[in-house]
BAMAR-514731 format. One record per residue: residue number from 1; residue in one letter; chain; x, y, z of N, C-alpha, C in turn. Coordinates in steps of 0.02 Angstrom, whole numbers, plus 50000, padded with zeros to 5 digits. Atoms other than C-alpha are relative to their C-alpha. Last residue first. Example, Ala and Ser with C-alpha at 12.3 -4.5 7.8 and 13.67 -1.06 7.14 Angstrom:
<lumlums>
(lumlum 2, "s", "A", (49958, 49941, 49997), (50684, 49947, 50357), (49961, 50055, 50037))
(lumlum 1, "a", "A", (50045, 49941, 50000), (50615, 49775, 50390), (50045, 50060, 50000))
</lumlums>
This chain:
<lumlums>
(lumlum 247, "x", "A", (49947, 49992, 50007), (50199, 49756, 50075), (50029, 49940, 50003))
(lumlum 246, "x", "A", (49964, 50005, 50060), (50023, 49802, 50028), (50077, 50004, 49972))
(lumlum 245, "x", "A", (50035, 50012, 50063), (49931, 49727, 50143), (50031, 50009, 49962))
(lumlum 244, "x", "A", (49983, 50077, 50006), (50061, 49769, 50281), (49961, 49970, 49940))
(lumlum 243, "x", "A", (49930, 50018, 50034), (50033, 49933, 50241), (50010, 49957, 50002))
(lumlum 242, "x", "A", (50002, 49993, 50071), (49846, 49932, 50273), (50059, 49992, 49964))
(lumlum 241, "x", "A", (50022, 50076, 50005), (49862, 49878, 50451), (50017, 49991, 49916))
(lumlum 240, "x", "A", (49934, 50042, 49977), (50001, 50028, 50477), (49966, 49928, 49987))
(lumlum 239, "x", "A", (49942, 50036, 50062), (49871, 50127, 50389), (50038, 49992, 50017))
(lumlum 238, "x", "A", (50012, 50074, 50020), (49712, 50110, 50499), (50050, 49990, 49967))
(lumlum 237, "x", "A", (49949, 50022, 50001), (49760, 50243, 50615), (49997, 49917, 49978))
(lumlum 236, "x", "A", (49906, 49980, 49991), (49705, 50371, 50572), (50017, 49961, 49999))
(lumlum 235, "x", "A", (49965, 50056, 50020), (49530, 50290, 50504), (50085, 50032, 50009))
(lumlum 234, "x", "A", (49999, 50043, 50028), (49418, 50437, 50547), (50050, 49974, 49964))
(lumlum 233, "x", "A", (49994, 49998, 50063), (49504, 50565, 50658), (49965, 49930, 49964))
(lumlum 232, "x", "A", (49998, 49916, 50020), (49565, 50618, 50818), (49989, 49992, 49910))
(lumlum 231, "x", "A", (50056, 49969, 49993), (49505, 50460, 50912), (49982, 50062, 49974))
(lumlum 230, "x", "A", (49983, 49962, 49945), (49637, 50329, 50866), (49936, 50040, 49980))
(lumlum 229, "x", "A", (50031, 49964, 49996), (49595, 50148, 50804), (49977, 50087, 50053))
(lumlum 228, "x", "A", (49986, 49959, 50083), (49733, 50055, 50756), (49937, 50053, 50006))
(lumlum 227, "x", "A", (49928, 49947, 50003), (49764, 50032, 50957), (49984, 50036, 49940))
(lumlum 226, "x", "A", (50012, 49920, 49970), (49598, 49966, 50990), (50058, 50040, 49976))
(lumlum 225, "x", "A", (49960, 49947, 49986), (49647, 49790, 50869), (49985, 50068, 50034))
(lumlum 224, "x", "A", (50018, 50033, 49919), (49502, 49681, 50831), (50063, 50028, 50042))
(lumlum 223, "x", "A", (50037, 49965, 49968), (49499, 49773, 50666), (49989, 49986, 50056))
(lumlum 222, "x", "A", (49978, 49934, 49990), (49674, 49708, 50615), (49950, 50050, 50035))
(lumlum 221, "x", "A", (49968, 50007, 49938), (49586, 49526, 50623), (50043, 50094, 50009))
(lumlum 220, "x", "A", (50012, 50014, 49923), (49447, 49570, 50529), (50029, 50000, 50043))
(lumlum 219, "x", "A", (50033, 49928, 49989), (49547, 49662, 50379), (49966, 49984, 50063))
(lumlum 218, "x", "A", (49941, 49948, 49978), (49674, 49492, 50371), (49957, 50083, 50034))
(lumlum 217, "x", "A", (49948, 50038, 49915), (49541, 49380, 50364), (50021, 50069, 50022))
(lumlum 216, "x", "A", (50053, 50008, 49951), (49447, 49490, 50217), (50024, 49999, 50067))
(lumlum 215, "x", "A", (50000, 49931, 49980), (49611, 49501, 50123), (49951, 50016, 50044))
(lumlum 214, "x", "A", (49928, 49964, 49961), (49643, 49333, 50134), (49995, 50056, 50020))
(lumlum 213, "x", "A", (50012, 50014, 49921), (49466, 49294, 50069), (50051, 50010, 50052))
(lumlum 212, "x", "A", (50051, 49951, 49969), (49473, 49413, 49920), (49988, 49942, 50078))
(lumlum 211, "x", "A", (49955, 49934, 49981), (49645, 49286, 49881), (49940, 50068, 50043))
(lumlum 210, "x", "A", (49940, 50021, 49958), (49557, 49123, 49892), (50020, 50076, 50041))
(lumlum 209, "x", "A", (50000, 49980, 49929), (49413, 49190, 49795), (50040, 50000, 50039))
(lumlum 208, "x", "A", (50022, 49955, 49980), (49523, 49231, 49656), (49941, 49991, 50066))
(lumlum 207, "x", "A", (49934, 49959, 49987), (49607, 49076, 49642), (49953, 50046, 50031))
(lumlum 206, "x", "A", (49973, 50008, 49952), (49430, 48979, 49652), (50071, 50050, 50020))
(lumlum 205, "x", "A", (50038, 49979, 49967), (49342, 49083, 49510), (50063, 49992, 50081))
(lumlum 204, "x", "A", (49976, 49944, 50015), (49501, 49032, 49406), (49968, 50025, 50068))
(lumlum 203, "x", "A", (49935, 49967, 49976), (49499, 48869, 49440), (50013, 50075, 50011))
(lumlum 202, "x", "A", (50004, 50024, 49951), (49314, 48847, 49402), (50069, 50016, 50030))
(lumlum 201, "x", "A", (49977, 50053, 49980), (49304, 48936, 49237), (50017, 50002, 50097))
(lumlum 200, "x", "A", (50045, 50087, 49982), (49153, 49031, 49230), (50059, 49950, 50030))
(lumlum 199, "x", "A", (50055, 49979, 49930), (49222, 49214, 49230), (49980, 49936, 50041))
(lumlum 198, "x", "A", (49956, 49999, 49971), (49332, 49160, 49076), (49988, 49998, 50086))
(lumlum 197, "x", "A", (50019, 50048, 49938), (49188, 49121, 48978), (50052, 49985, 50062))
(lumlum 196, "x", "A", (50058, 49993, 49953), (49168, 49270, 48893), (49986, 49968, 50046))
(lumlum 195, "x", "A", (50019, 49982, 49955), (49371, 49301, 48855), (49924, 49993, 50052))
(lumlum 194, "x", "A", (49952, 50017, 49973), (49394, 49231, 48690), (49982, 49989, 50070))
(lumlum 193, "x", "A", (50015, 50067, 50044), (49241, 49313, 48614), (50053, 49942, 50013))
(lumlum 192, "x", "A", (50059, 50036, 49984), (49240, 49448, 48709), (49985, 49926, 49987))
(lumlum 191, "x", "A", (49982, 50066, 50008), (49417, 49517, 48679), (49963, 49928, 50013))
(lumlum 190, "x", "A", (49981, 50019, 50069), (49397, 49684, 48664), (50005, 49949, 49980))
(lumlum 189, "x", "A", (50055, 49960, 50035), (49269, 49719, 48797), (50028, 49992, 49932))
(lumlum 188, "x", "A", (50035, 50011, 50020), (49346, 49584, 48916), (49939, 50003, 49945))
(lumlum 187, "x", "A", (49998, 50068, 50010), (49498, 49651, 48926), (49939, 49973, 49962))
(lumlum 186, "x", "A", (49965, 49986, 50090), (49419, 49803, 48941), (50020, 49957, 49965))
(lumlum 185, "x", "A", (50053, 49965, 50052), (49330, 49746, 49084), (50009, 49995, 49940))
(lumlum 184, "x", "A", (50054, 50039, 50007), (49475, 49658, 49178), (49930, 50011, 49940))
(lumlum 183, "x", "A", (49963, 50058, 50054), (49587, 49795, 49166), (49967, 49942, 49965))
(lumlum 182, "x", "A", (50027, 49950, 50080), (49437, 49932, 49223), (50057, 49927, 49945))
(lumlum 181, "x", "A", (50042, 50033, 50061), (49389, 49822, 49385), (50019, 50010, 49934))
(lumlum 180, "x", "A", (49986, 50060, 50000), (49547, 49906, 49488), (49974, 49960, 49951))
(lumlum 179, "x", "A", (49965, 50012, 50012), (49475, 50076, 49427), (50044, 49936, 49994))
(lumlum 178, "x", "A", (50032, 49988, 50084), (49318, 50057, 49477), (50061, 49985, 49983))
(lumlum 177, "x", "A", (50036, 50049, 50022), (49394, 50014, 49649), (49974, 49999, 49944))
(lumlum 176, "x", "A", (49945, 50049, 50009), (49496, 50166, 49635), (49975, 49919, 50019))
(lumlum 175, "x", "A", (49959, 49996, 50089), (49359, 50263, 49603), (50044, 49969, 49975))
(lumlum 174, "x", "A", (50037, 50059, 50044), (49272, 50178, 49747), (50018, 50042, 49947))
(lumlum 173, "x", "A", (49989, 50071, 49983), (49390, 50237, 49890), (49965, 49965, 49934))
(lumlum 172, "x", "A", (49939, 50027, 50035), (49417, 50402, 49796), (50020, 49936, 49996))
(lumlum 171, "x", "A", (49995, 49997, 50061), (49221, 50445, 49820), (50068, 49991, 49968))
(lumlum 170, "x", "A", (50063, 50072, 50010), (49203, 50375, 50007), (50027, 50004, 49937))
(lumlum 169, "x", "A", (49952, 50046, 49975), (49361, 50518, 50040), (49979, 49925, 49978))
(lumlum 168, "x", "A", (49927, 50003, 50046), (49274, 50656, 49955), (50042, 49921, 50004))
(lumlum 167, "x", "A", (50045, 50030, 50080), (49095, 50607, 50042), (50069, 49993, 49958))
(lumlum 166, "x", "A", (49981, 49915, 50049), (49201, 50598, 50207), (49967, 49970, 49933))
(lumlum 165, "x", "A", (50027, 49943, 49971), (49158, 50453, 50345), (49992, 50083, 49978))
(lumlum 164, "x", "A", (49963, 49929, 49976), (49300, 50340, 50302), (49944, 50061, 50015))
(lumlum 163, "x", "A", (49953, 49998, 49940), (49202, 50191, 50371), (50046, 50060, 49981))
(lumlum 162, "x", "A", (50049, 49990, 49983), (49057, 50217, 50213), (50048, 50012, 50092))
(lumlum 161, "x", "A", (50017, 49917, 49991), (49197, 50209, 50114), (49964, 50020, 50040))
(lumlum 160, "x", "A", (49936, 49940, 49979), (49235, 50057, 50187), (49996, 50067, 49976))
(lumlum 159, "x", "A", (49985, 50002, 49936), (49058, 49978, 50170), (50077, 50024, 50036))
(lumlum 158, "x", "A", (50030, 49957, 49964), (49060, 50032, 50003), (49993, 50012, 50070))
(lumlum 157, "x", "A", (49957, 49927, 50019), (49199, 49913, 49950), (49969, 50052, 50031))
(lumlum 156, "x", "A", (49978, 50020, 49975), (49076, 49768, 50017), (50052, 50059, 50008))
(lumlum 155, "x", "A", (50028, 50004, 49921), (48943, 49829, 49935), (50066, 50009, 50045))
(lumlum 154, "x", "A", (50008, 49926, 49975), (49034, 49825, 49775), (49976, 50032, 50048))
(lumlum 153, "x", "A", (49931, 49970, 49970), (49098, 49666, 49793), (49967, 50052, 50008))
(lumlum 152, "x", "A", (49985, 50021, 49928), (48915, 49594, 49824), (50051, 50039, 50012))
(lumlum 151, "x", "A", (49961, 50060, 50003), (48841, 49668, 49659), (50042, 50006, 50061))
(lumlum 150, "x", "A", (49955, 50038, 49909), (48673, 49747, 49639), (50069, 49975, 49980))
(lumlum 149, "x", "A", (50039, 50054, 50009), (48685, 49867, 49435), (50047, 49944, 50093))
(lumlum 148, "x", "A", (50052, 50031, 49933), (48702, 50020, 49505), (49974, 49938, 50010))
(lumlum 147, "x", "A", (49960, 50012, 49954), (48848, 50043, 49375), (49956, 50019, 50087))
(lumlum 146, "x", "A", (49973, 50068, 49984), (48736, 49999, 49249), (50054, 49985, 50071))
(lumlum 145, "x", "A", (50045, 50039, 49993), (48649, 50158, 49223), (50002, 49937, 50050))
(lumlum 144, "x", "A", (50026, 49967, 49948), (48787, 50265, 49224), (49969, 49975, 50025))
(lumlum 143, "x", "A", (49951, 50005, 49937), (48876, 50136, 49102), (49973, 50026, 50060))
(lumlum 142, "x", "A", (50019, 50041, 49994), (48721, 50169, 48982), (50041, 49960, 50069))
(lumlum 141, "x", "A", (50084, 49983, 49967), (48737, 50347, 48991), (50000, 49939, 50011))
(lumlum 140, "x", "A", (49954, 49981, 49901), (48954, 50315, 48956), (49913, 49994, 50028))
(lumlum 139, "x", "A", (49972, 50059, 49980), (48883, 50183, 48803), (50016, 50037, 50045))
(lumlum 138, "x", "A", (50031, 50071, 49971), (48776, 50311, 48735), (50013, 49963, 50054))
(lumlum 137, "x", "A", (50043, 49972, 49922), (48896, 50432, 48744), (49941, 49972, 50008))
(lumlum 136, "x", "A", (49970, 49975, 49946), (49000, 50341, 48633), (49966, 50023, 50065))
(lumlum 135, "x", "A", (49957, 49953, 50004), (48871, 50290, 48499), (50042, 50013, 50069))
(lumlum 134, "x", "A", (49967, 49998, 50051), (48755, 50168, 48447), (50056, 50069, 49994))
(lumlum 133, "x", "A", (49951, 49954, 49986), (48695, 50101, 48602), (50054, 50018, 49950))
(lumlum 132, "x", "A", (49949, 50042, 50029), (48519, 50052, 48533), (50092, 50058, 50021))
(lumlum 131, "x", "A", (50002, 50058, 50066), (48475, 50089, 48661), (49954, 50027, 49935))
(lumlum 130, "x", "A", (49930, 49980, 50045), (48532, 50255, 48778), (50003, 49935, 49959))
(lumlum 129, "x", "A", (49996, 49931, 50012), (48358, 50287, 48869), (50071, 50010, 49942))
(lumlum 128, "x", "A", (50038, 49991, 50049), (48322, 50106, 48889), (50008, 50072, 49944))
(lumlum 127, "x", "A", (49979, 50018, 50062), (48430, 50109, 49008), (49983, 49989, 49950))
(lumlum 126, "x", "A", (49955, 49938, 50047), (48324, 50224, 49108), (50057, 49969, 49941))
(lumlum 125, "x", "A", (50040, 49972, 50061), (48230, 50077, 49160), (50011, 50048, 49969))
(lumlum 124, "x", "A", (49977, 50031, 50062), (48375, 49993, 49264), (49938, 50033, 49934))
(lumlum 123, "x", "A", (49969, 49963, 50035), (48338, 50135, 49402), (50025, 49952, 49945))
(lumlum 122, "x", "A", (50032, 49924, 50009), (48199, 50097, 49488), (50041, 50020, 49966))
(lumlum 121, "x", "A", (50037, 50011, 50015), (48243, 49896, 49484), (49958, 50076, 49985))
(lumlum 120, "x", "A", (49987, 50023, 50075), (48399, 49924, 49533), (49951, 50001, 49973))
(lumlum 119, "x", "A", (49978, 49910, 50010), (48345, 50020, 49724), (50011, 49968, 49884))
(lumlum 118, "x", "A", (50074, 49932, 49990), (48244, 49857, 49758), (50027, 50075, 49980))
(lumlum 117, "x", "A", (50043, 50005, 50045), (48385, 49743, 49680), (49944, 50026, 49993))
(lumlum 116, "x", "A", (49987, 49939, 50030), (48491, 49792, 49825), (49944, 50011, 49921))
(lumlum 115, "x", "A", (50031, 49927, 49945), (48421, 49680, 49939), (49997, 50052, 49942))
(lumlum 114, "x", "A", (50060, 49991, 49996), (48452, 49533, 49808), (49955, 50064, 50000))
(lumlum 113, "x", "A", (49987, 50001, 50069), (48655, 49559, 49793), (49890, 50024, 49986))
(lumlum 112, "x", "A", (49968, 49925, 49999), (48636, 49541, 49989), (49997, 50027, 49915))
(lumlum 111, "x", "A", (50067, 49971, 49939), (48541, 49382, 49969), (50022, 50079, 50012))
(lumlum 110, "x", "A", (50060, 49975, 50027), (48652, 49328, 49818), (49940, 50040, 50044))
(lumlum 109, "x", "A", (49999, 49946, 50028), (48782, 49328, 49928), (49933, 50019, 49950))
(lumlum 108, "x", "A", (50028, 49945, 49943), (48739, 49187, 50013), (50013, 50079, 49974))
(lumlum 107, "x", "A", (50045, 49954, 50037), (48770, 49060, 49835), (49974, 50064, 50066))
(lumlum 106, "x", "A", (50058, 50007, 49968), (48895, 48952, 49921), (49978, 50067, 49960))
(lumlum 105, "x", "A", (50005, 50044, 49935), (49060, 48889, 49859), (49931, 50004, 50039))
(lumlum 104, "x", "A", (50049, 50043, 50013), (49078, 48940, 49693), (49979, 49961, 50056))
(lumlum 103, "x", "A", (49958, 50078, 49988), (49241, 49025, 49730), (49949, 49953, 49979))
(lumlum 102, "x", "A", (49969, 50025, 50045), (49147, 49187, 49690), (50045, 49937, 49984))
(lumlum 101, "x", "A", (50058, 50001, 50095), (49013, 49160, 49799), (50056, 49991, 49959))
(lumlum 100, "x", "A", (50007, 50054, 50023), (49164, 49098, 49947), (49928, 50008, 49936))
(lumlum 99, "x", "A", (49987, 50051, 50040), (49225, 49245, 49910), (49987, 49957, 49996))
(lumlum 98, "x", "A", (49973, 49990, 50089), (49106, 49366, 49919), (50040, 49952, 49984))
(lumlum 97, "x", "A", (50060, 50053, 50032), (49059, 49278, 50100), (49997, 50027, 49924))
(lumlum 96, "x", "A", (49994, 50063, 49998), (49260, 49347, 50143), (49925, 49953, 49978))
(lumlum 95, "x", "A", (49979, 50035, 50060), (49213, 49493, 50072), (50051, 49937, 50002))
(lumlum 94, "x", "A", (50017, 50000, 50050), (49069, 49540, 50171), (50053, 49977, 49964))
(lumlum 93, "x", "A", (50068, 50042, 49995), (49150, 49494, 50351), (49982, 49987, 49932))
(lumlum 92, "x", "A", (49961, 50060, 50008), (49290, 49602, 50286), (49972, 49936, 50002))
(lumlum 91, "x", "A", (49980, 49996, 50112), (49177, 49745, 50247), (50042, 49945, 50012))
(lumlum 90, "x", "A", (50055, 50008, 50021), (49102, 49707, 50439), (50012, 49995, 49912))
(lumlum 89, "x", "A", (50016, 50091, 50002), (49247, 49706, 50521), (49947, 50008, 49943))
(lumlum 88, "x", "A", (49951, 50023, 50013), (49283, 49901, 50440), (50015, 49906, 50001))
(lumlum 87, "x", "A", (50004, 50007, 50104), (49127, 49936, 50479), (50034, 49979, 49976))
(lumlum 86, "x", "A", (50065, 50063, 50015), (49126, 49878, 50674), (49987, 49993, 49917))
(lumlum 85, "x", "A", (49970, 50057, 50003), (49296, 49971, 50698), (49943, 49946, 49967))
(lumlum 84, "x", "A", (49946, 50006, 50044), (49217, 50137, 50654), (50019, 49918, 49980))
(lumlum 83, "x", "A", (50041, 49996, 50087), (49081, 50120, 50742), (50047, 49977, 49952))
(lumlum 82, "x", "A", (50002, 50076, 49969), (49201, 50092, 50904), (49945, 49987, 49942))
(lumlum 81, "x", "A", (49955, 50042, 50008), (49293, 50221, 50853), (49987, 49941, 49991))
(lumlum 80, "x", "A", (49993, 49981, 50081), (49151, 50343, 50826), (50027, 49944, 49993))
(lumlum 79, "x", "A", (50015, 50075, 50012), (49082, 50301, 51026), (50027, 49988, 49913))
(lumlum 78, "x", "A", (49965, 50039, 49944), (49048, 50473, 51035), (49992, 49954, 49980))
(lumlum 77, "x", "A", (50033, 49998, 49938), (48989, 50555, 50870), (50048, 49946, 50049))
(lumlum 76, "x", "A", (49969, 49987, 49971), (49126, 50565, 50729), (49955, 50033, 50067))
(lumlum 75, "x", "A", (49924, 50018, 49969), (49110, 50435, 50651), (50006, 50068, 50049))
(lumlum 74, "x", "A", (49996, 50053, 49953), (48916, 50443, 50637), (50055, 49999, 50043))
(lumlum 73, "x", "A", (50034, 49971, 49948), (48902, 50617, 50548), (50018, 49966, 50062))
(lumlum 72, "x", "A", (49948, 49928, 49975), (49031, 50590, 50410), (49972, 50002, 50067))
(lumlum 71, "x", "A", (49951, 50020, 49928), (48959, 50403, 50396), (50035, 50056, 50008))
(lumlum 70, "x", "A", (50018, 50008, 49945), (48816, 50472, 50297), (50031, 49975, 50033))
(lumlum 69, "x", "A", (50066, 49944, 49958), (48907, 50573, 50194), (49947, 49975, 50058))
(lumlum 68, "x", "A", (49953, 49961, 49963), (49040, 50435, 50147), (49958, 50031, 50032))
(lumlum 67, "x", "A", (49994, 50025, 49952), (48891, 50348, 50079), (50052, 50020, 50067))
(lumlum 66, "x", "A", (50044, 50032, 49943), (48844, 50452, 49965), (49992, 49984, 50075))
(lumlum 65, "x", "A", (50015, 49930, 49971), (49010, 50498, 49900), (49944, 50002, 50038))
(lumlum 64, "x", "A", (49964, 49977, 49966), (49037, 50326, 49865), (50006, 50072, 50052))
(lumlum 63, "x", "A", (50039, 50045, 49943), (48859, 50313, 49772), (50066, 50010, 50076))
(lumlum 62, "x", "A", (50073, 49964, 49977), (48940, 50444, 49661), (49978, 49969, 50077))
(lumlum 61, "x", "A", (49992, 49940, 49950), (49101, 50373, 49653), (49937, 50038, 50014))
(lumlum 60, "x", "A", (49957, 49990, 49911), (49023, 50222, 49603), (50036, 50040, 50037))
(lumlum 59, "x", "A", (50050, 50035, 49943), (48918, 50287, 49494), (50040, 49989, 50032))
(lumlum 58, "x", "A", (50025, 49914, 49961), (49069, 50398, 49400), (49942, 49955, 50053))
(lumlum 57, "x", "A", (49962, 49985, 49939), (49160, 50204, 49376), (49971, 50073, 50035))
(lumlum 56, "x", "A", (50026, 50037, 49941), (48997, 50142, 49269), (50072, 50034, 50068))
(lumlum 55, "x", "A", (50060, 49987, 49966), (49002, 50284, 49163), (49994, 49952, 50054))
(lumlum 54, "x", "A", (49978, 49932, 49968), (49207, 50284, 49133), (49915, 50007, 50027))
(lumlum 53, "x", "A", (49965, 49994, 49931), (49172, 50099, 49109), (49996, 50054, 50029))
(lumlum 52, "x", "A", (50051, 50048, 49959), (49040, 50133, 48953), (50038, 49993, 50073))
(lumlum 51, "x", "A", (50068, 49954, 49987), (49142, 50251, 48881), (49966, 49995, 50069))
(lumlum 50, "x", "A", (49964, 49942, 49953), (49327, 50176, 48891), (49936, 50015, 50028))
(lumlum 49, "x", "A", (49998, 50031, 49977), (49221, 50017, 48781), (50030, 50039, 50079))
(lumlum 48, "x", "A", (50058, 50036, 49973), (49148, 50097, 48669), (50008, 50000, 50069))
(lumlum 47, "x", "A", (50032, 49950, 49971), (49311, 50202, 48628), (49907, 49990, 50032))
(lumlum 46, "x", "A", (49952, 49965, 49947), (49419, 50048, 48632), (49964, 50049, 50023))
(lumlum 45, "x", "A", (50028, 50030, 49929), (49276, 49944, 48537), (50037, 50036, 50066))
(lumlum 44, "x", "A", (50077, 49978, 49959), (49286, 50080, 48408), (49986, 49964, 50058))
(lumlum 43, "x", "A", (49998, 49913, 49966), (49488, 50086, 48387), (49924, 50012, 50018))
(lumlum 42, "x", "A", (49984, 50003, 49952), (49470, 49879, 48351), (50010, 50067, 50047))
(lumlum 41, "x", "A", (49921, 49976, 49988), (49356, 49905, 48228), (50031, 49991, 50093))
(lumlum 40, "x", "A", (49976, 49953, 49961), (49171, 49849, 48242), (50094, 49998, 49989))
(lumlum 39, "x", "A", (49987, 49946, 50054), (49103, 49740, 48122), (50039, 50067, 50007))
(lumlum 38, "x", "A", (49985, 50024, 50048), (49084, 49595, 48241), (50047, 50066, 49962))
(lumlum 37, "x", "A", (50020, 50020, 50053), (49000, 49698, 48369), (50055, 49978, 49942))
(lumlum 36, "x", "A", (49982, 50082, 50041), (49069, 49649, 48529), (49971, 50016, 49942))
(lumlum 35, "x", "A", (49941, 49972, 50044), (49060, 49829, 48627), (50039, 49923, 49951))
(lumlum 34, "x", "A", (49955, 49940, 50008), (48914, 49866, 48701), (50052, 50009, 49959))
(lumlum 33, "x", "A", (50076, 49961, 50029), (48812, 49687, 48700), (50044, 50060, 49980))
(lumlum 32, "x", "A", (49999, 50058, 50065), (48998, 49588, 48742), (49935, 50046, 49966))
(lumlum 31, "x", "A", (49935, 49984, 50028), (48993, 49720, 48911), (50013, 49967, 49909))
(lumlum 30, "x", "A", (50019, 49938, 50027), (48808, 49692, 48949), (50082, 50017, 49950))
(lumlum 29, "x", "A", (50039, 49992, 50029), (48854, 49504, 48956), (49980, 50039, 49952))
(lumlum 28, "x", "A", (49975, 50031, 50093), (49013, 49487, 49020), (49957, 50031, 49946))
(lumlum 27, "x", "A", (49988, 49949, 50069), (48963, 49609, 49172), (50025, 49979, 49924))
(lumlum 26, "x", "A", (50067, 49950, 49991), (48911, 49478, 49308), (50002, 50076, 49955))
(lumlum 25, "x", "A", (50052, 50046, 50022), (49035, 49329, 49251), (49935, 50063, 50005))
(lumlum 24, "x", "A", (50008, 50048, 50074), (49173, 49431, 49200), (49944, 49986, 50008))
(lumlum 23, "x", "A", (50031, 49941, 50042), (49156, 49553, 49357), (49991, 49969, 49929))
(lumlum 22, "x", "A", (50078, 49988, 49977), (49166, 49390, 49470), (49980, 50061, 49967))
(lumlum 21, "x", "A", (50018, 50076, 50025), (49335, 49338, 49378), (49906, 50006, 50020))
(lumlum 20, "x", "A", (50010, 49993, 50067), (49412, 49510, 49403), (49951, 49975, 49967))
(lumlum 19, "x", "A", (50050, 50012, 50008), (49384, 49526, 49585), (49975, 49987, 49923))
(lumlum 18, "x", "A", (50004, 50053, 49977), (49571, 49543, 49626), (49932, 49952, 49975))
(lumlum 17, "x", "A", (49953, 50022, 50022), (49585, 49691, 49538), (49997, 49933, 50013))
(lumlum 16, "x", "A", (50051, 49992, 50069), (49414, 49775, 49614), (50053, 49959, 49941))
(lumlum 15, "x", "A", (50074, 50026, 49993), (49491, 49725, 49789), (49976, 49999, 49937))
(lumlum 14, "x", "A", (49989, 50068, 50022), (49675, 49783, 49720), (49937, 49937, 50035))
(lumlum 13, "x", "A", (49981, 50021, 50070), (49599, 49950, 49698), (50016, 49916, 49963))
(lumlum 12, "x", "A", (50065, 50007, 50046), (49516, 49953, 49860), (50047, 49997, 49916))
(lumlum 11, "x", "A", (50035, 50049, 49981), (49679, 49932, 49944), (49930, 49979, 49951))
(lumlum 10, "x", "A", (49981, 50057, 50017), (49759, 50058, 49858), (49968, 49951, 49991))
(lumlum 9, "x", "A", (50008, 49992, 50089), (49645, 50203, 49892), (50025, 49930, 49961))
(lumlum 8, "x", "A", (50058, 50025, 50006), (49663, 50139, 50098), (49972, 49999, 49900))
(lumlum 7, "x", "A", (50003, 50063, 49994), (49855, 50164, 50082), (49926, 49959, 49979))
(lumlum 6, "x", "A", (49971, 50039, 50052), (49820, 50331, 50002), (50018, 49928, 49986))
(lumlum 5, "x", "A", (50077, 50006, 50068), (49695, 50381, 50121), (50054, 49958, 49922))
(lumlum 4, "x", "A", (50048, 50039, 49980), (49836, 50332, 50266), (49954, 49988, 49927))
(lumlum 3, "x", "A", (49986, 50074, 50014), (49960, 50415, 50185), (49965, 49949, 50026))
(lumlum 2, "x", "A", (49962, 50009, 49953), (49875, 50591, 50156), (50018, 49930, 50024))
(lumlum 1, "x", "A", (50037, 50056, 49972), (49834, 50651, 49994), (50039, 49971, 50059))
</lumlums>
């Protein structure tokens, strides 16, 4: 893997890491449904609970892969760089108005969150297909399902895969965003009952926007930069911005 993609792999990780508090409040629910039964052992909510994630993290590499594919073509027509640069603002754009949703500060995300609710709405009826989720592979089918379910970060993440321009490359950026989410989750999957309203509290929300808005800033202003953007390649030379992120 080459140190750029690896910088960028990061990054998205501690996006889906950072975002803990907004995956509480918009996955408590299904998550507590899946793997909160009472009666349940603590070794079944573990394997519930692996399931169900490991289905919702293959969607987003899926959709990742996706999207990569159609920015393979873009980046690297004339003018790539200057595409390039505009996505890259543009996911920072998005998760600076992610945070102020998750900060509780303004509900505008929902409008983006919305859009997507026309593609959700064709595909939340297959969950049906794995209730009552009384078994492991249930819970990964039902994950599959779910991990289309709209949500702002994930947009926002996509919009950089969608700037590296490779289906492979889209699909590591949002595995390792899955990944980031998975502490959080689990957390949440064993510990529901503790944990459901964690999402809600007000301090918390605020930390965590704070920080997805730093990172935002910081990704706009690096994209207003020509230099980080060389011509022999989607995102060469984004990882000298990216190291600083994570140094």
């Amino acid at each position: 893997m080459s140190g750029w993609l690896q910088l960028l792999v990061s990054s998205a990780f501690i996006v889906g890491l950072l975002g803990g508090a907004h995956c509480a409040a918009m996955c408590g629910g299904i998550v507590g449904a899946v793997c909160g039964r009472r009666g349940d052992s603590g070794g079944t909510r573990w394997r519930y609970a692996l399931a169900y994630n490991a289905g919702r993290i293959i969607s987003y590499a899926v959709a990742g892969a996706l999207v990569g594919s159609l920015g393979q073509a873009g980046l690297w027509l004339r003018g790539g760089a200057v595409a390039q640069q505009a996505l890259l603002a543009a996911a920072g754009a998005t998760l600076i108005v992610l945070a102020l949703y998750v900060a509780g500060v303004t509900p505008l995300m929902r409008a983006l969150e919305t859009a997507g609710a026309v593609v959700w709405r064709r595909i939340q009826p297959y969950s049906r297909c794995f209730l009552p989720v009384d078994s492991p592979l249930r819970a990964l089918g039902l994950g599959l399902v779910w991990g289309w379910l709209p949500c702002g970060m994930v947009y926002a993440v996509l919009l950089t895969a969608l700037a590296t321009g490779d289906a492979l490359r889209g699909a590591l950026v949002m595995l390792a965003f899955g990944a980031g989410t998975l502490p959080n989750l689990l957390a949440l999957a064993l510990f529901f009952e503790r944990l459901g309203k964690w999402g809600r509290v007000r301090a918390v929300r605020v930390a965590a926007g704070v920080l997805i808005a730093g990172f935002g800033l910081f990704g706009i202003f690096k994209s207003t930069q020509p230099t980080l953007f060389a011509s022999d390649g989607p995102l060469h030379s984004v990882a000298p911005a990216l190291s600083v992120l994570l140094h």
